[in-house]
PDB file with SEQRES, HELIX, SHEET and CRYST1 records, atoms N, CA, C and O in Angstrom:
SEQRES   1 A   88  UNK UNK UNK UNK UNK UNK UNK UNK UNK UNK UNK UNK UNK          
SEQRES   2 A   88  UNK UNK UNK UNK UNK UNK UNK UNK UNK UNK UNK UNK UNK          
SEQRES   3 A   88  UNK UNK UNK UNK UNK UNK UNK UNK UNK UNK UNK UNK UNK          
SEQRES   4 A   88  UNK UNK UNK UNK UNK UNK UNK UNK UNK UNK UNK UNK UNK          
SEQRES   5 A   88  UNK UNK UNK UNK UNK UNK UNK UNK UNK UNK UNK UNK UNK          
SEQRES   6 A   88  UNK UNK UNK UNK UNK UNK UNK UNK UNK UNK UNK UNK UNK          
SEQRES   7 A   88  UNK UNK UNK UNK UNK UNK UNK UNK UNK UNK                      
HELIX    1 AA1 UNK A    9  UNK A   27  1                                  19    
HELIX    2 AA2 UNK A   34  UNK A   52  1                                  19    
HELIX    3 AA3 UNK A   53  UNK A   57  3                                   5    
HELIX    4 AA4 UNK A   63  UNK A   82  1                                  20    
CRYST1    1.000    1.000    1.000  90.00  90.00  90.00 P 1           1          
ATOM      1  N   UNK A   1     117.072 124.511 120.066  1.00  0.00           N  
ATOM      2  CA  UNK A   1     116.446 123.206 120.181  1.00  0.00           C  
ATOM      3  C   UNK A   1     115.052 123.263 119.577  1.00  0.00           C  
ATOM      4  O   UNK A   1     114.310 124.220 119.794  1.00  0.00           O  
ATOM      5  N   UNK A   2     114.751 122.377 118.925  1.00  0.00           N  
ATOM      6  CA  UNK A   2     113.206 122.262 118.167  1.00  0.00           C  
ATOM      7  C   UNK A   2     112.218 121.720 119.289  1.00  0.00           C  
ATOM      8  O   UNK A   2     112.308 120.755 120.049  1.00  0.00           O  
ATOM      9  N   UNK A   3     111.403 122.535 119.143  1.00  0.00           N  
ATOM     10  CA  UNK A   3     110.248 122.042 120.150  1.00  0.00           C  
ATOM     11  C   UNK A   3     109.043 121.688 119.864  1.00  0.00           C  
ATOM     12  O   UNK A   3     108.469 122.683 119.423  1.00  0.00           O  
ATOM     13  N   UNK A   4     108.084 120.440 119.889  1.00  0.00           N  
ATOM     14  CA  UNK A   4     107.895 119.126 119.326  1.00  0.00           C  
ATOM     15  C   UNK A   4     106.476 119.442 120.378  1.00  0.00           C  
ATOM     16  O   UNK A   4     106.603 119.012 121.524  1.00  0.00           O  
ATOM     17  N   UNK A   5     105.102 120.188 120.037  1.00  0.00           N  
ATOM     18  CA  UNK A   5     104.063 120.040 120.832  1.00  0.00           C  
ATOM     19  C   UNK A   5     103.351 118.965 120.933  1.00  0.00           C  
ATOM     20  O   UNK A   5     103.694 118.166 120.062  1.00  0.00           O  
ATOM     21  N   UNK A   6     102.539 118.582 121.576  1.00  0.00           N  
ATOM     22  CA  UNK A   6     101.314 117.530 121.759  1.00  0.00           C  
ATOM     23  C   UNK A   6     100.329 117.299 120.042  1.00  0.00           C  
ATOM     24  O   UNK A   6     100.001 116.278 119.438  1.00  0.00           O  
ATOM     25  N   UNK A   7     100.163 118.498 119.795  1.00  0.00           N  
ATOM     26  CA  UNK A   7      99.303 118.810 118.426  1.00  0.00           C  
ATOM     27  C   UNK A   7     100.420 118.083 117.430  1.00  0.00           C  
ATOM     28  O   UNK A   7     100.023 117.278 116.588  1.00  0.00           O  
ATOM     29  N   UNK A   8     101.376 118.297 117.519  1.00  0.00           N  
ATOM     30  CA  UNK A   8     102.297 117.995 115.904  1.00  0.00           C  
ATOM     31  C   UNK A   8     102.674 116.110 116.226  1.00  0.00           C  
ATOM     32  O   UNK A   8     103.377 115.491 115.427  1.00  0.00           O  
ATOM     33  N   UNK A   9     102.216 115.588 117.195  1.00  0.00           N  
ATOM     34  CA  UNK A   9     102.710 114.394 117.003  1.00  0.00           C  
ATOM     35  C   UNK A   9     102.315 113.685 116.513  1.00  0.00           C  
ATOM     36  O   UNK A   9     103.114 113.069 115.808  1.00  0.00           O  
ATOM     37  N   UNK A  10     100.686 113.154 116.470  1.00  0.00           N  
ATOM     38  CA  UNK A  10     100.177 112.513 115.298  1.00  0.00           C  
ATOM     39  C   UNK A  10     100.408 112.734 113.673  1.00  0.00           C  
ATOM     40  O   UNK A  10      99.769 112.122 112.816  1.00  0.00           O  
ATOM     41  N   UNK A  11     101.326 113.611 113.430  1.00  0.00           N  
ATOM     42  CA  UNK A  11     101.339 114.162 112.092  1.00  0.00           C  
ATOM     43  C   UNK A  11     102.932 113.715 111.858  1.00  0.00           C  
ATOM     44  O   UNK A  11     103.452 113.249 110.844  1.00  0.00           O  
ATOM     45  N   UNK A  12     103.389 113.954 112.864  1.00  0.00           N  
ATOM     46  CA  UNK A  12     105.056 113.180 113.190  1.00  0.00           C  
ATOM     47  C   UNK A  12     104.861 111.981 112.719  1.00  0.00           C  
ATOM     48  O   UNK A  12     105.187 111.610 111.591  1.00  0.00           O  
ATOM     49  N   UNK A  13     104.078 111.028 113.939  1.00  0.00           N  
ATOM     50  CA  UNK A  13     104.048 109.913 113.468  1.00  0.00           C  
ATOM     51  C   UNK A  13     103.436 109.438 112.133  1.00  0.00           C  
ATOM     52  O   UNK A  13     104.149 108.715 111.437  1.00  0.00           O  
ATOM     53  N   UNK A  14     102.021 109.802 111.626  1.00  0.00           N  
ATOM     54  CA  UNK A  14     102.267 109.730 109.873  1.00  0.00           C  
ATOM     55  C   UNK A  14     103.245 109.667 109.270  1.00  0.00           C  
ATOM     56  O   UNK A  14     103.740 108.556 109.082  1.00  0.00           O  
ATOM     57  N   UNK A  15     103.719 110.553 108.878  1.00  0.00           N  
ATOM     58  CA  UNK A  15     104.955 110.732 108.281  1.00  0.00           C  
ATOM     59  C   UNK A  15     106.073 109.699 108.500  1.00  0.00           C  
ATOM     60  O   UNK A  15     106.755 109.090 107.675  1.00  0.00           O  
ATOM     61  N   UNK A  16     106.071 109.678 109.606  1.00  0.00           N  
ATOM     62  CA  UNK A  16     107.547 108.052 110.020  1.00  0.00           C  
ATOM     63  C   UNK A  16     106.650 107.130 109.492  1.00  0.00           C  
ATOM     64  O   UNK A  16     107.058 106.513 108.508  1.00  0.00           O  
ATOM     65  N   UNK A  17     105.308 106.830 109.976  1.00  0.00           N  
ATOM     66  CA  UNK A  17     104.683 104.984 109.435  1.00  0.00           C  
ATOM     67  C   UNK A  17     104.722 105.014 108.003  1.00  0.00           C  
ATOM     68  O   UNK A  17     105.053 103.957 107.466  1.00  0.00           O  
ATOM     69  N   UNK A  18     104.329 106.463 106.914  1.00  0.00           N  
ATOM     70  CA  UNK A  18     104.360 106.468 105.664  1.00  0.00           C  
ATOM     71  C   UNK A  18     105.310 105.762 104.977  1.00  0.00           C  
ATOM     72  O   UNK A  18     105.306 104.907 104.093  1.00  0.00           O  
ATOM     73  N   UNK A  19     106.528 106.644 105.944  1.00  0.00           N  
ATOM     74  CA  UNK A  19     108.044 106.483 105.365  1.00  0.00           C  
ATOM     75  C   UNK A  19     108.273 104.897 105.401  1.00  0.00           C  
ATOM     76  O   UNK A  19     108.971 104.425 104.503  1.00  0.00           O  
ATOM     77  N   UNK A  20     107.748 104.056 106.355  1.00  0.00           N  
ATOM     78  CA  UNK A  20     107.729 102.867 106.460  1.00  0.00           C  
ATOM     79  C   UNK A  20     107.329 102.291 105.707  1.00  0.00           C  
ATOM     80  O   UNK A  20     108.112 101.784 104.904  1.00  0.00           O  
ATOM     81  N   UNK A  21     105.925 102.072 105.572  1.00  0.00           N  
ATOM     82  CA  UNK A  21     105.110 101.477 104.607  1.00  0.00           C  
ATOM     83  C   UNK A  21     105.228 101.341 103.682  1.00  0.00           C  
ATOM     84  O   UNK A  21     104.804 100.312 103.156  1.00  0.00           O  
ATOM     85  N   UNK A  22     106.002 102.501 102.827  1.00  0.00           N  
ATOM     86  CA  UNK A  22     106.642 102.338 101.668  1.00  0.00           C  
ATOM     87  C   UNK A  22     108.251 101.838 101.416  1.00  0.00           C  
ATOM     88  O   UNK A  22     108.817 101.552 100.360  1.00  0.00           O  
ATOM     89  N   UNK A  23     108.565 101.845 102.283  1.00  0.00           N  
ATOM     90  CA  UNK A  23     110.083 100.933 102.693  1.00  0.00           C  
ATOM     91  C   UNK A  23     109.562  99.365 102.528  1.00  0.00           C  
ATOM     92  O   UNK A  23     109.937  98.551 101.685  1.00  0.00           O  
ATOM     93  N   UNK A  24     108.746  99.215 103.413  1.00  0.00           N  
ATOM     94  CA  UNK A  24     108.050  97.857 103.577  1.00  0.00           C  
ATOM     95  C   UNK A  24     107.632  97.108 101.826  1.00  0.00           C  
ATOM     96  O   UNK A  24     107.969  96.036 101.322  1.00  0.00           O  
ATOM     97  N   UNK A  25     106.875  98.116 101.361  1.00  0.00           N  
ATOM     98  CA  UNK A  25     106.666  97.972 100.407  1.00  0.00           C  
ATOM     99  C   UNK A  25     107.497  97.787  99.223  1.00  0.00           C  
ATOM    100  O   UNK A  25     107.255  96.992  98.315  1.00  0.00           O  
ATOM    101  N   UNK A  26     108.557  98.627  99.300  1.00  0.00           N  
ATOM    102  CA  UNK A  26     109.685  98.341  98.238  1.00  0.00           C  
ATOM    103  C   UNK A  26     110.293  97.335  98.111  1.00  0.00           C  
ATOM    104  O   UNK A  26     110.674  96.863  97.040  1.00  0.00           O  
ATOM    105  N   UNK A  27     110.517  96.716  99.605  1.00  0.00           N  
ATOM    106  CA  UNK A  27     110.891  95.191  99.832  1.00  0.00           C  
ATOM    107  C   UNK A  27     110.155  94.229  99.473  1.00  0.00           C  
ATOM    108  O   UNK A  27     110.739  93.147  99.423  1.00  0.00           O  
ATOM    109  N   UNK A  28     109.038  94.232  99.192  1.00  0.00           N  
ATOM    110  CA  UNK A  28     108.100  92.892  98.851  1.00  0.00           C  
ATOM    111  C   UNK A  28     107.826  93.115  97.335  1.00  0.00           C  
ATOM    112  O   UNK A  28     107.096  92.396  96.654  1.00  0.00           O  
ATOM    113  N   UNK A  29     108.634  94.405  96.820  1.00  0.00           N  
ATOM    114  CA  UNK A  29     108.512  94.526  95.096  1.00  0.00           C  
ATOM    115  C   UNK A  29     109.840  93.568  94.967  1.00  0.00           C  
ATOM    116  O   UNK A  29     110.057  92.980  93.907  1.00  0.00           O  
ATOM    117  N   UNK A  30     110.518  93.468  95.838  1.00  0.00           N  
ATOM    118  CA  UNK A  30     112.088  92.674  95.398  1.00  0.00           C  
ATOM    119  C   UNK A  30     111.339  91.008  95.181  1.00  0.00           C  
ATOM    120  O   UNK A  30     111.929  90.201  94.463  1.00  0.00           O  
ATOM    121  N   UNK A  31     110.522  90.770  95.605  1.00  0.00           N  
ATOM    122  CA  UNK A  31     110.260  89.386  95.063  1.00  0.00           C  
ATOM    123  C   UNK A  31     108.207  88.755  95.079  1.00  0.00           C  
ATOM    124  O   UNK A  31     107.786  87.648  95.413  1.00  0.00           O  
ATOM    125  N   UNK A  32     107.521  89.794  94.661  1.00  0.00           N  
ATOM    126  CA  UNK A  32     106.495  89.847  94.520  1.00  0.00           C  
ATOM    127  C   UNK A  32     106.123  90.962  93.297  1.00  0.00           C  
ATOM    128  O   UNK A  32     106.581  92.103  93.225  1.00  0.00           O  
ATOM    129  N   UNK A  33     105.016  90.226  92.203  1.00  0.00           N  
ATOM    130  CA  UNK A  33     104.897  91.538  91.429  1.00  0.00           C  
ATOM    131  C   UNK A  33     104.219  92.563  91.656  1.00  0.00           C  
ATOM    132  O   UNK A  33     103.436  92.529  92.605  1.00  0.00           O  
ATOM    133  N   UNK A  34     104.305  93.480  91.035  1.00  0.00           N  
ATOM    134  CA  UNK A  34     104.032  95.324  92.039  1.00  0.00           C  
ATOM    135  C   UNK A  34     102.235  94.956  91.924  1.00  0.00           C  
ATOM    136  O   UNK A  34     101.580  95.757  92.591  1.00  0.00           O  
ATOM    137  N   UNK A  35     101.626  94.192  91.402  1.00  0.00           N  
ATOM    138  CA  UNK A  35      99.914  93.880  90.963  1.00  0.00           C  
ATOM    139  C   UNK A  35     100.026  93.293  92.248  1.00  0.00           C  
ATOM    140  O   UNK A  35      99.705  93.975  93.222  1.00  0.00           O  
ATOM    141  N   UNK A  36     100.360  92.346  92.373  1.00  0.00           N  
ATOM    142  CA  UNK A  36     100.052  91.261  94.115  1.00  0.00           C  
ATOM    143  C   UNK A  36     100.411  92.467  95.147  1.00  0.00           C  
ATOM    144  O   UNK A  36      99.524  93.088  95.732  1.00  0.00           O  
ATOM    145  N   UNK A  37     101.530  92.686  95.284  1.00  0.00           N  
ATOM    146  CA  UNK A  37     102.233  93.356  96.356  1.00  0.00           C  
ATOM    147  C   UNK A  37     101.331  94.602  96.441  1.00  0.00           C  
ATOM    148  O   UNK A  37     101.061  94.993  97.576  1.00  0.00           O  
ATOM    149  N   UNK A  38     100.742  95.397  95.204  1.00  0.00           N  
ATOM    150  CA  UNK A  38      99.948  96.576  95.641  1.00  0.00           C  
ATOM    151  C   UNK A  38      98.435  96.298  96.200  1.00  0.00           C  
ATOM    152  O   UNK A  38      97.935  97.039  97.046  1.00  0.00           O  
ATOM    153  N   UNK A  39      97.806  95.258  95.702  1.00  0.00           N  
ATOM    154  CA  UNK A  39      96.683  94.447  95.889  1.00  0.00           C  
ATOM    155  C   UNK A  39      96.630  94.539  97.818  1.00  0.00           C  
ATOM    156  O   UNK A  39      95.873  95.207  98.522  1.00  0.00           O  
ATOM    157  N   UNK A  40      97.535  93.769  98.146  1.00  0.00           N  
ATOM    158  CA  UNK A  40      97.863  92.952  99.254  1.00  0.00           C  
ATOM    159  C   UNK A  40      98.017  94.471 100.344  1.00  0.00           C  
ATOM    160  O   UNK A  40      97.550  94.547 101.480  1.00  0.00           O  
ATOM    161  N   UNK A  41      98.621  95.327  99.781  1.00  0.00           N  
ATOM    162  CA  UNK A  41      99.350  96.428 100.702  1.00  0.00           C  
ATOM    163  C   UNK A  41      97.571  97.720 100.714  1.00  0.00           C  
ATOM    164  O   UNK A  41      97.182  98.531 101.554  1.00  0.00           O  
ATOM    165  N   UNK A  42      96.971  97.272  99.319  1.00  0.00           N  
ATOM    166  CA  UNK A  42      95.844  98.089  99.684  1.00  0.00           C  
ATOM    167  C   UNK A  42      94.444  98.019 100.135  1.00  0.00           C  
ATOM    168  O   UNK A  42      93.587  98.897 100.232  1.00  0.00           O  
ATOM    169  N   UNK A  43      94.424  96.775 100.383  1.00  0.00           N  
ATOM    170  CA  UNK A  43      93.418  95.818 100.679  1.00  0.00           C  
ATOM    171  C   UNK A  43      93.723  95.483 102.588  1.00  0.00           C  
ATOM    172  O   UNK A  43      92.860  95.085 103.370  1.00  0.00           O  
ATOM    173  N   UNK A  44      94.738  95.699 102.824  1.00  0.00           N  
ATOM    174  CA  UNK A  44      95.480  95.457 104.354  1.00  0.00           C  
ATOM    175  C   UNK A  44      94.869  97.319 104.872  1.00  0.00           C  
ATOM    176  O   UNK A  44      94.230  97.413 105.920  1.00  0.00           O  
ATOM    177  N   UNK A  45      95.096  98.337 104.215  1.00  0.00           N  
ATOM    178  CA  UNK A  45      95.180  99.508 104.500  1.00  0.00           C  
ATOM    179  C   UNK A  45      93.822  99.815 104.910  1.00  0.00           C  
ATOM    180  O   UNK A  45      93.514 100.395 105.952  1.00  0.00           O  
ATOM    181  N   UNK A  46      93.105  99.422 104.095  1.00  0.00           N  
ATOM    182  CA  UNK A  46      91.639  99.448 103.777  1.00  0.00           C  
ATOM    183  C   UNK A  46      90.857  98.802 105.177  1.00  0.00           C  
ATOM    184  O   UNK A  46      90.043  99.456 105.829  1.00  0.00           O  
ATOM    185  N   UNK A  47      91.189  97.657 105.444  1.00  0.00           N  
ATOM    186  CA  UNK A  47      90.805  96.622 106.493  1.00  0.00           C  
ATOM    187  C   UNK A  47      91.305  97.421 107.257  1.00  0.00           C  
ATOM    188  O   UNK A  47      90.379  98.131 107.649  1.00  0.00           O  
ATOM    189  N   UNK A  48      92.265  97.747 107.728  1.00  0.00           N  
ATOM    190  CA  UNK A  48      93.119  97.890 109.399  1.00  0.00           C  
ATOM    191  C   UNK A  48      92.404  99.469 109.768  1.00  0.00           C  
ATOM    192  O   UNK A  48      92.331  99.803 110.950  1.00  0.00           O  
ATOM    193  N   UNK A  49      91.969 100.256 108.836  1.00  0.00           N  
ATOM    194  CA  UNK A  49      91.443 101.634 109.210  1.00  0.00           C  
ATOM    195  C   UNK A  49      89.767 101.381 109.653  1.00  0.00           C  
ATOM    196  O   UNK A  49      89.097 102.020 110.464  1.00  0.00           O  
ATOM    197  N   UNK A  50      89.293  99.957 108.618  1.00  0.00           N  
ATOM    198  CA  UNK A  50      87.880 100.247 108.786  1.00  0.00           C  
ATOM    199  C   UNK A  50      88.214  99.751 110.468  1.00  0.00           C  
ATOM    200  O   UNK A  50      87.840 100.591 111.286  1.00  0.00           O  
ATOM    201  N   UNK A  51      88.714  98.792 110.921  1.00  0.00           N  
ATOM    202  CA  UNK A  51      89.419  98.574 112.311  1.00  0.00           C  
ATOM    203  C   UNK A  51      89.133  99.743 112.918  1.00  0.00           C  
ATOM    204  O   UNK A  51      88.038 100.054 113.385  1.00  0.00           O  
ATOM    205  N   UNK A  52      90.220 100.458 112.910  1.00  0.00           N  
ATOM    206  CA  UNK A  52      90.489 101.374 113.602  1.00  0.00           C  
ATOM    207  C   UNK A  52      88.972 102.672 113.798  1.00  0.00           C  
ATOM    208  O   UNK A  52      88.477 103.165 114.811  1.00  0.00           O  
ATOM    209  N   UNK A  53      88.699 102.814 112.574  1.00  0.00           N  
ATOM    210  CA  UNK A  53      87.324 103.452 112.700  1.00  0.00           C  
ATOM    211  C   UNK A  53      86.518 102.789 114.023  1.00  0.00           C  
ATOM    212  O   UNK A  53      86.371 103.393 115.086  1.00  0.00           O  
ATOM    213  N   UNK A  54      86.054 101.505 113.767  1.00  0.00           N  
ATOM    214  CA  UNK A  54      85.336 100.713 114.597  1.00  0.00           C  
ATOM    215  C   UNK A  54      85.746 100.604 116.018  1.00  0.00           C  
ATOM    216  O   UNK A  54      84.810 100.446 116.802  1.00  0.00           O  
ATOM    217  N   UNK A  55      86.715 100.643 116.428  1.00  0.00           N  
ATOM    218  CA  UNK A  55      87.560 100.443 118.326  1.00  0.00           C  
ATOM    219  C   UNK A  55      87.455 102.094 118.196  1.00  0.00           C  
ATOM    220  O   UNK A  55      86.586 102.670 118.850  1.00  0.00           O  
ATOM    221  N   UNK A  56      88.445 102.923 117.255  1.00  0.00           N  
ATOM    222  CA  UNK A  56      88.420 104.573 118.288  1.00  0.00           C  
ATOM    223  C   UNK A  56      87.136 104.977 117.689  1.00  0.00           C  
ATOM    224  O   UNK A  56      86.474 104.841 118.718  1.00  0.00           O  
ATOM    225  N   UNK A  57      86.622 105.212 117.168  1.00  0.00           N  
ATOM    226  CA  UNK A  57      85.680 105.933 116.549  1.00  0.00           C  
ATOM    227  C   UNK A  57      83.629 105.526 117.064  1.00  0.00           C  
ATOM    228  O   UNK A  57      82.644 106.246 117.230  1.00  0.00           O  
ATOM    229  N   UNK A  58      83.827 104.351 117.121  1.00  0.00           N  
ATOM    230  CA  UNK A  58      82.488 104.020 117.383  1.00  0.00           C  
ATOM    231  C   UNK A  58      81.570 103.757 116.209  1.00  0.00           C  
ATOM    232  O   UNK A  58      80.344 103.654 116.174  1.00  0.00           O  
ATOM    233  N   UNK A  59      82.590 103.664 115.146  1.00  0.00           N  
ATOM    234  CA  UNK A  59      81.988 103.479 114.073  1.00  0.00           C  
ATOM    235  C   UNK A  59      81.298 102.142 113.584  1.00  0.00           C  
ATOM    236  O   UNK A  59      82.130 101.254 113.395  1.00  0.00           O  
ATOM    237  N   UNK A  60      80.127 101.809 113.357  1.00  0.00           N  
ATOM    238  CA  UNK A  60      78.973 100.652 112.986  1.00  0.00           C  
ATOM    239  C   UNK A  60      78.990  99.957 111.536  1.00  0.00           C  
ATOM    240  O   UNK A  60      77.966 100.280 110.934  1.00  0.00           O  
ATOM    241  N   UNK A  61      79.985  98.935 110.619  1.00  0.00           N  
ATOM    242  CA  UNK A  61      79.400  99.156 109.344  1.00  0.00           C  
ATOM    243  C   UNK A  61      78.951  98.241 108.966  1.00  0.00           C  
ATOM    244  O   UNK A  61      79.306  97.067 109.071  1.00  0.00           O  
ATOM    245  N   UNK A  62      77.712  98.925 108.252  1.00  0.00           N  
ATOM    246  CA  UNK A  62      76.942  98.203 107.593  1.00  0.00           C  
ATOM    247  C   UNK A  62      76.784  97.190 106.625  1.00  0.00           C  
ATOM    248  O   UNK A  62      77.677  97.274 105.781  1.00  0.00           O  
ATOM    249  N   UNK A  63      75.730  95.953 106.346  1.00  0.00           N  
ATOM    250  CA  UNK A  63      75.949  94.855 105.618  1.00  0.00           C  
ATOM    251  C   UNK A  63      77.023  95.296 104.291  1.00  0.00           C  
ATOM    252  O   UNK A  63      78.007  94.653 103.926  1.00  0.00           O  
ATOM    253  N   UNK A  64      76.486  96.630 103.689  1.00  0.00           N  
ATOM    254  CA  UNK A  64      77.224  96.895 102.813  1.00  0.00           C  
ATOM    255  C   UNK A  64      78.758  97.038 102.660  1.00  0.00           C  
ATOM    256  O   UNK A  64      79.547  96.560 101.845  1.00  0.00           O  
ATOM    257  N   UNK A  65      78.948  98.080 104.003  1.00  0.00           N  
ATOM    258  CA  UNK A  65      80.713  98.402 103.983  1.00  0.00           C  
ATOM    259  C   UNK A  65      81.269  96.730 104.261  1.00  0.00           C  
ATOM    260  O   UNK A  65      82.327  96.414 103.718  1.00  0.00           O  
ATOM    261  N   UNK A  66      80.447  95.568 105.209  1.00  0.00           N  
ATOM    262  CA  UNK A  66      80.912  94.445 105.431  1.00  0.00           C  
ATOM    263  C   UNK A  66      81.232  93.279 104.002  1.00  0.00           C  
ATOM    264  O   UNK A  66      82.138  92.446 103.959  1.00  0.00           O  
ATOM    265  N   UNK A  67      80.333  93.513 103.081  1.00  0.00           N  
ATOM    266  CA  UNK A  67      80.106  92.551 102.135  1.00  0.00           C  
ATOM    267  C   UNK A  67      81.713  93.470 100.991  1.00  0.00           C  
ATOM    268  O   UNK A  67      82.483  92.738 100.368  1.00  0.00           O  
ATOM    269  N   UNK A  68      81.844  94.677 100.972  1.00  0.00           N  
ATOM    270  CA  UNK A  68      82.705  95.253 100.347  1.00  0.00           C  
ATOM    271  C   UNK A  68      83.885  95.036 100.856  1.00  0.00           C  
ATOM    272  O   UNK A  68      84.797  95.106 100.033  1.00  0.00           O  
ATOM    273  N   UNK A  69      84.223  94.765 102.080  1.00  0.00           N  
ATOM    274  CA  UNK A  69      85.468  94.589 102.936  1.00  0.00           C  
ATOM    275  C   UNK A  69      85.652  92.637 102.301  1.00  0.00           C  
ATOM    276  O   UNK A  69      86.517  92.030 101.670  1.00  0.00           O  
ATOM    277  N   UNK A  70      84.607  92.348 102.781  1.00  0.00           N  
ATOM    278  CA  UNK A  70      84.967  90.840 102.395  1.00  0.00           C  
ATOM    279  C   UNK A  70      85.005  90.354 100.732  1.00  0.00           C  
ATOM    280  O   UNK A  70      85.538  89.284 100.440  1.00  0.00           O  
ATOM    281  N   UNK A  71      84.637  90.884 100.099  1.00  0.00           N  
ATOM    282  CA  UNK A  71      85.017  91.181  98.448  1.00  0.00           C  
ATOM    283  C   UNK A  71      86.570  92.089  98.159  1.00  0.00           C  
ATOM    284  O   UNK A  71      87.334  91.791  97.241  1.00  0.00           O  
ATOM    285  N   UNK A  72      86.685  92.601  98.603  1.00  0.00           N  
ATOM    286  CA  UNK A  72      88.110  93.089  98.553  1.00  0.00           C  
ATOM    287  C   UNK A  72      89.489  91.722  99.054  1.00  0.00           C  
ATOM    288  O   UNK A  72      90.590  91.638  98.510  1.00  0.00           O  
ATOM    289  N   UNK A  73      89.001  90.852 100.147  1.00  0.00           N  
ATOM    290  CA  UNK A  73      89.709  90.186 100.700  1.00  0.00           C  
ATOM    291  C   UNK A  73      89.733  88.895 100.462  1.00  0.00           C  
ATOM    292  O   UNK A  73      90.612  88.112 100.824  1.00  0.00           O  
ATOM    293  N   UNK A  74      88.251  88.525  99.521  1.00  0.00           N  
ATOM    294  CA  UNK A  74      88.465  87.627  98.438  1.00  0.00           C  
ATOM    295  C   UNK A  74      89.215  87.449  97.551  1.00  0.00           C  
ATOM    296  O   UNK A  74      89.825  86.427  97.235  1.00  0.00           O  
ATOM    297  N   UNK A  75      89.196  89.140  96.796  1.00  0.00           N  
ATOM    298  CA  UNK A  75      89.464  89.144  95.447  1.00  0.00           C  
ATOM    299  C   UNK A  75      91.519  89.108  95.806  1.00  0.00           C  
ATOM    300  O   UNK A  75      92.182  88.594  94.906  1.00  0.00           O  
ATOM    301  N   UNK A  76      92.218  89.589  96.929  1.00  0.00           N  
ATOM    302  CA  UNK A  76      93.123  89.424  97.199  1.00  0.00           C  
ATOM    303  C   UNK A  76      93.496  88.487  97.110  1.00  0.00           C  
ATOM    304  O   UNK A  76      94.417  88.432  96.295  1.00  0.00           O  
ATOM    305  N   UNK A  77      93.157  87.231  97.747  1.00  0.00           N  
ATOM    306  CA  UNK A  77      92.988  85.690  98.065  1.00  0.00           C  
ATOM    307  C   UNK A  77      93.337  85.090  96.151  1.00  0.00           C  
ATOM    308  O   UNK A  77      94.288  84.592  95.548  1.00  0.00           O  
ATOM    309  N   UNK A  78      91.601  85.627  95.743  1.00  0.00           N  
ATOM    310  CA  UNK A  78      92.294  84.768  94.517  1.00  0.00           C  
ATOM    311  C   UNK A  78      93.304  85.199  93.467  1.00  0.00           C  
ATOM    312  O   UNK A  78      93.735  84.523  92.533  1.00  0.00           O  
ATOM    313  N   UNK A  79      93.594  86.421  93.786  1.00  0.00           N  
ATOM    314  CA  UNK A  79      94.883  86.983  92.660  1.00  0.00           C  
ATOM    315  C   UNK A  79      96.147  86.120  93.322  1.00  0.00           C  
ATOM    316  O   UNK A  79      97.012  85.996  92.455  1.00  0.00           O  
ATOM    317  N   UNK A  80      96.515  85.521  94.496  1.00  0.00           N  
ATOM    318  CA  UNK A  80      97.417  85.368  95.276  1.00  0.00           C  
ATOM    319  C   UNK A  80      97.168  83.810  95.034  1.00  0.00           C  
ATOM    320  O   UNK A  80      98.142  83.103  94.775  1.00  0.00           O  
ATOM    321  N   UNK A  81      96.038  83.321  95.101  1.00  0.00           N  
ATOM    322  CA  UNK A  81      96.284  81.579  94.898  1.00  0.00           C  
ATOM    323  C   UNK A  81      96.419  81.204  93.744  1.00  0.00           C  
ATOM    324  O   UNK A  81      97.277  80.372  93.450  1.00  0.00           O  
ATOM    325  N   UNK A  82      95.384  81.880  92.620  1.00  0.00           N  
ATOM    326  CA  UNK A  82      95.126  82.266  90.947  1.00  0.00           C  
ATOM    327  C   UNK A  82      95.805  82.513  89.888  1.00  0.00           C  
ATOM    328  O   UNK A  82      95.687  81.821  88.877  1.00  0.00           O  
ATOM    329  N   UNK A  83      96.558  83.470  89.968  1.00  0.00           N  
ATOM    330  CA  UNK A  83      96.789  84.103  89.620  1.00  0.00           C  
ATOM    331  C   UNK A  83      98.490  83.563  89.224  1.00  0.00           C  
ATOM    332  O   UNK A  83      99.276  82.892  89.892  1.00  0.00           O  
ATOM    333  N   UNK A  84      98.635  84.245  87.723  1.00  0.00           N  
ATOM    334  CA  UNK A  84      99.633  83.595  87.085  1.00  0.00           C  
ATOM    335  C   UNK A  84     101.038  84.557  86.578  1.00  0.00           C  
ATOM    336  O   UNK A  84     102.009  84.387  85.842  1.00  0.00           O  
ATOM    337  N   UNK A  85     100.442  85.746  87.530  1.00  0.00           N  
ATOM    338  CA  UNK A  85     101.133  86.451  87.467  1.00  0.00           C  
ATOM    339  C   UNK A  85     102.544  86.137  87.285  1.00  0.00           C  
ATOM    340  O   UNK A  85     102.745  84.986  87.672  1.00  0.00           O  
ATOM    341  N   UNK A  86     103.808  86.807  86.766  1.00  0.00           N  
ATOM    342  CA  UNK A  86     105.521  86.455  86.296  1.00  0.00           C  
ATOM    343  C   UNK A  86     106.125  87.013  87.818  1.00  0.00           C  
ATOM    344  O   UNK A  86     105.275  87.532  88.542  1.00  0.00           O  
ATOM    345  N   UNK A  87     107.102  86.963  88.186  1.00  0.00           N  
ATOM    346  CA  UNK A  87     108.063  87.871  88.400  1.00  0.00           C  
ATOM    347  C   UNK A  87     108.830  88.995  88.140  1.00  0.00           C  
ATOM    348  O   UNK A  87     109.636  88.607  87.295  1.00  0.00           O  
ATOM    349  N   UNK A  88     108.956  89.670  88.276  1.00  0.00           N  
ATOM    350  CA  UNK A  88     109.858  90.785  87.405  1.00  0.00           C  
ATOM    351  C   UNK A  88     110.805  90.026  86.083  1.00  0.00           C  
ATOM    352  O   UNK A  88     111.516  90.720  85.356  1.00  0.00           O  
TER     353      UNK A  88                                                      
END                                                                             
């Protein structure tokens, strides 16, 4: 039987959300182009960690990391309203 410590589970779980994320991702290439869909998937990644920094971590960011977070989530916005991108 494989035995599965306390230490190896956060690294477990990586690995399964990875495996996801990119599942997730392959699905929104079926009808989004890989420019939007990668935009959207790296701009979400970006946001949800500075998150996560901020609740577990105690982490503070500054006007700068704030004005860069909200320029990233602009520039998402207008490739997605803008943007004339084809379909496959």
């Amino acid at each position: 039987m494989l035995k599965v410590s306390l230490n190896h589970l956060p690294t477990i779980a990586s690995i399964i959300l990875y495996i996801l994320s990119f599942y997730c991702l392959s699905n929104c290439l079926k009808t989004a182009p890989i420019g939007v869909a990668y935009a959207i998937w790296s701009a979400l990644g970006i946001v949800l960690v500075t998150i996560v920094g901020i609740i577990a971590f105690k982490q503070t960011p500054d006007w700068a990391a704030i004005l860069g977070l909200l320029l990233i989530i602009i520039g998402v916005g207008v490739l997605n309203l803008f943007s004339k991108m084809s379909l496959h």
